[in-house]
C-alpha positions in Angstrom: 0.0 0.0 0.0 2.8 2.7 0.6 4.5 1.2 -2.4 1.4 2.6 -4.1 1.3 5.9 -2.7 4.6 6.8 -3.6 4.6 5.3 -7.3 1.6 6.2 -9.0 0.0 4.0 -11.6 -0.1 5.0 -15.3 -3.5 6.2 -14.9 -3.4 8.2 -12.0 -0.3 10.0 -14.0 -2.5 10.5 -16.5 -5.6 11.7 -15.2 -2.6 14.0 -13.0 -2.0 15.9 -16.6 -5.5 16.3 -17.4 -6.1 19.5 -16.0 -2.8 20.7 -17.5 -4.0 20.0 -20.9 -7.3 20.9 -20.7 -6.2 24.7 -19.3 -3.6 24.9 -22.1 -5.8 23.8 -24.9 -8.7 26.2 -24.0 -5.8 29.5 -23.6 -4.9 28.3 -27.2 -8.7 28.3 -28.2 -9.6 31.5 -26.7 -6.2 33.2 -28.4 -7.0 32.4 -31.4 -10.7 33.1 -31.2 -9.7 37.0 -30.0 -7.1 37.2 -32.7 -9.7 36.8 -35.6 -12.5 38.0 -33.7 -12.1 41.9 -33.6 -15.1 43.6 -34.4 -14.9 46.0 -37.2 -16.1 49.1 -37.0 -17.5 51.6 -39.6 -15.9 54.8 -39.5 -16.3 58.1 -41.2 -13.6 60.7 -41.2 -14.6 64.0 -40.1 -13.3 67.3 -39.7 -15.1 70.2 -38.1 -15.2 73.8 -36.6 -16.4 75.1 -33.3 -17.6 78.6 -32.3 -18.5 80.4 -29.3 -21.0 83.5 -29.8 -19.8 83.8 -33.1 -16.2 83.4 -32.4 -13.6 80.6 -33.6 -12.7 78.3 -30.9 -8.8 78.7 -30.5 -8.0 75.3 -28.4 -9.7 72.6 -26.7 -10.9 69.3 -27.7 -14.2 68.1 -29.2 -15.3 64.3 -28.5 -18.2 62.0 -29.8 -19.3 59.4 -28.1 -21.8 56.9 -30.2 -25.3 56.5 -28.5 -25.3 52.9 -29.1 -22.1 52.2 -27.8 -19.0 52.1 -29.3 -15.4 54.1 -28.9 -14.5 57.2 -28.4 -13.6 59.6 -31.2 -11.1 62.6 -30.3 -10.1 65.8 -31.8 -7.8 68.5 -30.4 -9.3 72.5 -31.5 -6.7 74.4 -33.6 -6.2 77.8 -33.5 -8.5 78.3 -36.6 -11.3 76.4 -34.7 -10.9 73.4 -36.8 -10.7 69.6 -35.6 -10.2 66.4 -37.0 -11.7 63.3 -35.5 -9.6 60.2 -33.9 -10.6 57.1 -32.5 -7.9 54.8 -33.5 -5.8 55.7 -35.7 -4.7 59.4 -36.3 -7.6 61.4 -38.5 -9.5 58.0 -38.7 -12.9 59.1 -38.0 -15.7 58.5 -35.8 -18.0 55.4 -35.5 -21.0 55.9 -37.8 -24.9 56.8 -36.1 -25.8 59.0 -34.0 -23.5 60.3 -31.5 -23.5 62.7 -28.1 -21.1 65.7 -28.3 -18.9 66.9 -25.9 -16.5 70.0 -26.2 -13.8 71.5 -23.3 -11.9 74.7 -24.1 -9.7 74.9 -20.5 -6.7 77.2 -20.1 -4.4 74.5 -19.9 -5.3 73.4 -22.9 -4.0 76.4 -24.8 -1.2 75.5 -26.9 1.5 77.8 -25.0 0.2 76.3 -21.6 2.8 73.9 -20.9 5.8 76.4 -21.7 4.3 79.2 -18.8 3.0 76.5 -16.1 5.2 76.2 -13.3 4.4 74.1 -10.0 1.2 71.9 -10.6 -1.0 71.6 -13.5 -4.6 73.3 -13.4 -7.4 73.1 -15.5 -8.0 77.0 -15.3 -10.9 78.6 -16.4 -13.2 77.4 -19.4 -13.6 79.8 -22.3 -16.8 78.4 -22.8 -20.0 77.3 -20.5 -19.7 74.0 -18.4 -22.5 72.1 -19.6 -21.0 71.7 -22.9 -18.4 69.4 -21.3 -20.5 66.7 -20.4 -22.4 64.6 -23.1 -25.8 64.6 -21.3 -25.9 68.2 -20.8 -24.4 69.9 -24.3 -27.4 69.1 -26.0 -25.1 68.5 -28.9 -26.3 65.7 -31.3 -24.8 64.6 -34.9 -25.7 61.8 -36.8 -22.5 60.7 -38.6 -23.2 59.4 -42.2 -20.2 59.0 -44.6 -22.3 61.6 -46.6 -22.7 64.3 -43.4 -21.8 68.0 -45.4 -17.8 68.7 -43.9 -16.7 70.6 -42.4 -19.4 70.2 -39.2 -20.1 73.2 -37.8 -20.5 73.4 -33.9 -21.8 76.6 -33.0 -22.2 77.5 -29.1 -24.5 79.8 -27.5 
């Protein structure tokens, strides 16, 4: 009986392994599986400007989020007002369909901001009204077709 114990049979060894396999071939499965299995998303390039009261934005950033889910698209405000839409790859686009709207135009976001900040970083103060820097309260929607008129125009009140 202790002969036993300390020798298993060729069966015991085997079933020992089991587990071992079984982990290995399902983290091989499930590689492969998210490997070929990225979803592809539509995306329409789009470039824009944004005003405030008439005026060209000068910095900031504009983002869309898509209402049925879905990345994030990004675009930094130049000093002409103008911004170009990223979600994954630089000028890429945005994800097609409706979308919510978000814009932010802080003082540290002003191109010469880093060069005159000394200490720690701030925000500052917003050139334009706070509930444009949230998507539920803008109250900016766009539906992005890959035939939307460019550039969008953002105008804020």
């Amino acid at each position: 009986m202790l002969f036993q114990r300390l020798i298993p049979n060729r069966g015991d060894r085997m079933n020992s392994h089991r587990p071992e396999w079984t982990a290995i071939a399902l983290g091989l499965i499930c590689t492969c599986l998210s490997l070929g299995c990225q979803p592809q998303i539509d995306l329409v390039p789009l470039q824009g400007q944004v005003s405030y009261r008439s005026e060209l934005l000068e910095y900031g950033s504009v983002m869309f989020q898509p209402v049925g889910g879905g990345p994030l698209a990004r675009g930094q405000i130049q000093a002409d007002g103008s911004f170009q839409l990223t979600t994954l790859d630089e000028g890429d686009g945005v994800q097609s369909g409706p979308c919510r709207v978000r814009i932010t135009a802080f003082d540290a976001q002003k191109p010469d901001a880093m060069a005159k900040g000394k200490g720690e970083m701030t925000l500052g103060k917003s050139a334009i009204p706070m509930k444009y820097q949230s998507f539920r309260s803008s109250g900016i929607n766009i539906e992005v077709t890959p035939d939307l008129p460019q550039p969008v125009s953002i105008d804020l009140e």
